[in-house]
ZAMARGU-4260 file (C-alpha; in steps of 0.2 Angstrom, whole numbers, plus 5000, padded with zeros to 4 digits):
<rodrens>
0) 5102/7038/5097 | 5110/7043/5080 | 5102/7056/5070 | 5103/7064/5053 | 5103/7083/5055
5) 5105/7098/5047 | 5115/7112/5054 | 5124/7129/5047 | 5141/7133/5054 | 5157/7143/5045
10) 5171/7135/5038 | 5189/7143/5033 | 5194/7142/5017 | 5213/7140/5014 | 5222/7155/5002
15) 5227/7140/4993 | 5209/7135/4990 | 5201/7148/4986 | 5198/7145/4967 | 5191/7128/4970
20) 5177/7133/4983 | 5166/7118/4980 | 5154/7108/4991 | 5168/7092/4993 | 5183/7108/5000
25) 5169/7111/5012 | 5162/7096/5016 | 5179/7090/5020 | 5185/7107/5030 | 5168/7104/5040
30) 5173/7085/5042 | 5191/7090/5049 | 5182/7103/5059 | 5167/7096/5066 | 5168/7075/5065
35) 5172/7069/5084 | 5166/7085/5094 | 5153/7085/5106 | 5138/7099/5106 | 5124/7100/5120
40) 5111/7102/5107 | 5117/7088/5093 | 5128/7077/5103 | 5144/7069/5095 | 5146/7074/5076
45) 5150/7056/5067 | 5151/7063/5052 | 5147/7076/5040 | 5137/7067/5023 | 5131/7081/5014
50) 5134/7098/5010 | 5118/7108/5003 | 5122/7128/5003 | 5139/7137/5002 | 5136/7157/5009
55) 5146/7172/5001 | 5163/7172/5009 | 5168/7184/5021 | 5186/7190/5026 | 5191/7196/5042
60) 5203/7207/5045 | 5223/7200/5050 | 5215/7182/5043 | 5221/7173/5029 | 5206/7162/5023
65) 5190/7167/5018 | 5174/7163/5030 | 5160/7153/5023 | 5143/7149/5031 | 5139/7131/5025
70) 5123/7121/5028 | 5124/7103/5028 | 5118/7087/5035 | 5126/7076/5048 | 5125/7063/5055
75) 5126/7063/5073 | 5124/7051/5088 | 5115/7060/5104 | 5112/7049/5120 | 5094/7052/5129
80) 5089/7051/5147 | 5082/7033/5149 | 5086/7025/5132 | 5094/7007/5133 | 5109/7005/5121
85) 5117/6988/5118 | 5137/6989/5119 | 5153/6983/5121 | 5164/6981/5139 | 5182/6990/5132
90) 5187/6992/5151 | 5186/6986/5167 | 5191/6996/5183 | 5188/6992/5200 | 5175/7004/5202
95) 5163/6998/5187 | 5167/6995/5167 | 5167/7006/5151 | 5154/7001/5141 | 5160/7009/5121
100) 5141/7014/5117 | 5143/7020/5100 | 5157/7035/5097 | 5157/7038/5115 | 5159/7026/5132
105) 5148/7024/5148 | 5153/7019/5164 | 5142/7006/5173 | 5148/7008/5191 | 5149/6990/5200
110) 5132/6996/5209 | 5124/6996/5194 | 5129/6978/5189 | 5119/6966/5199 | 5113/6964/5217
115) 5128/6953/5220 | 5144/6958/5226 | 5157/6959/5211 | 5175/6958/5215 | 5190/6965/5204
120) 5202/6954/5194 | 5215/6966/5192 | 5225/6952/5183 | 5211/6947/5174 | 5203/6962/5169
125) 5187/6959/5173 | 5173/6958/5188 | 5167/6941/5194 | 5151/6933/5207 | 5157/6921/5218
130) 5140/6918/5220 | 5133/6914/5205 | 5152/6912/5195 | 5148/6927/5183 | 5161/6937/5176
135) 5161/6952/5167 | 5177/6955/5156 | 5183/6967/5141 | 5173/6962/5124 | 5158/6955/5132
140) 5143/6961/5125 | 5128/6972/5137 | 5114/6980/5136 | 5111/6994/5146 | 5100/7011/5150
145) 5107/7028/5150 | 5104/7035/5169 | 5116/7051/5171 | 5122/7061/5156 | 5135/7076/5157
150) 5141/7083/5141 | 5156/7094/5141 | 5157/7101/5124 | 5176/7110/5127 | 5184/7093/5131
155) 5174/7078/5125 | 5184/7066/5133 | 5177/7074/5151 | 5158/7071/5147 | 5151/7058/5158
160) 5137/7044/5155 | 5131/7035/5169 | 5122/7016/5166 | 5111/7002/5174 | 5111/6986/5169
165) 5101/6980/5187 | 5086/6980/5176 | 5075/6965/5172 | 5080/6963/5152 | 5095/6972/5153
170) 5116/6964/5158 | 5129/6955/5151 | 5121/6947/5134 | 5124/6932/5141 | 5118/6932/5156
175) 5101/6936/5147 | 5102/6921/5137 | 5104/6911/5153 | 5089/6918/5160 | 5080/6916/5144
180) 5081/6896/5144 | 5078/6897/5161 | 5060/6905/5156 | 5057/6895/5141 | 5061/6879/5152
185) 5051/6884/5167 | 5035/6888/5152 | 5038/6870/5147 | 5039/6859/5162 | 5021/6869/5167
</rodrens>
């Protein structure tokens, strides 16, 4: 979910800088700073928008720069427990596919997908039904809902989000589609 946030943290200001301490420097020191990481309590910081309050500079000893406590709003996206998000396949494994759900991905392990089996195209990068002929390829549109999240705020890259998509209303865009027309044509023919 993306929020808009307020939140305090200290910025160093250059040497070089330190005549022009205005809320653009700091909004783009906090954007170099901040933009990307991951926080328990806020999620991943997507951007920095607006910088409100500029503290009295503090200057540590054996440090160059000078310490500022800034508040500002962010904007920041946070996935909960149970929410469904709609994104986008950008890999396919042979365990599952990463789903890129906004500035992080998801993995929707193969167990997760459907109640049919789903074999690995290694050489065509994707999972497929023999079943039904489904497939399930990089770029193909989902809709999912978040089951697992692990944040790890020292190394983003490491946090984990597990998803289902074995839930009525919920796959491969157009799988829901089919089944859609399915519905409408069954309501008709009654």
């Amino acid at each position: 979910m993306y929020k808009r946030v307020r939140l305090k943290d200290t910025v160093e200001v250059p040497p070089e800088h330190l005549a022009d301490v205005t809320p653009n420097l700091v909004k783009k020191l906090l954007q170099d700073k901040l933009e990307g990481r991951m926080d328990e309590d806020v999620g991943s910081v997507v951007s920095v928008v607006n910088v409100h309050d500029i503290g009295d500079g503090a200057v540590l000893p054996n440090r160059p720069g000078v310490y500022y406590e800034a508040e500002f709003d962010a904007v920041t996206y946070d996935p909960q427990m149970q929410e469904v998000v709609d994104g986008e396949i950008v890999e396919v494994v042979n365990f599952g596919a990463f789903v890129g759900i906004g500035p992080v991905d998801g993995l929707l392990h193969v167990s997760q997908i459907s109640d049919e089996y789903l074999a690995y195209d290694e050489e065509g990068q994707m999972l497929a039904s023999r079943e039904s002929n489904r497939t399930l390829g990089v770029g193909d549109s989902v809709r999912a809902r978040i089951v697992t999240k692990s944040i790890d705020e020292r190394n983003p890259r490491e946090s984990k989000i597990g998803l289902t998509a074995k839930q009525v209303g919920l796959g491969k865009h157009g799988w829901l589609e089919e089944e859609r027309q399915k519905r409408e044509a069954t309501t008709e023919s009654e």
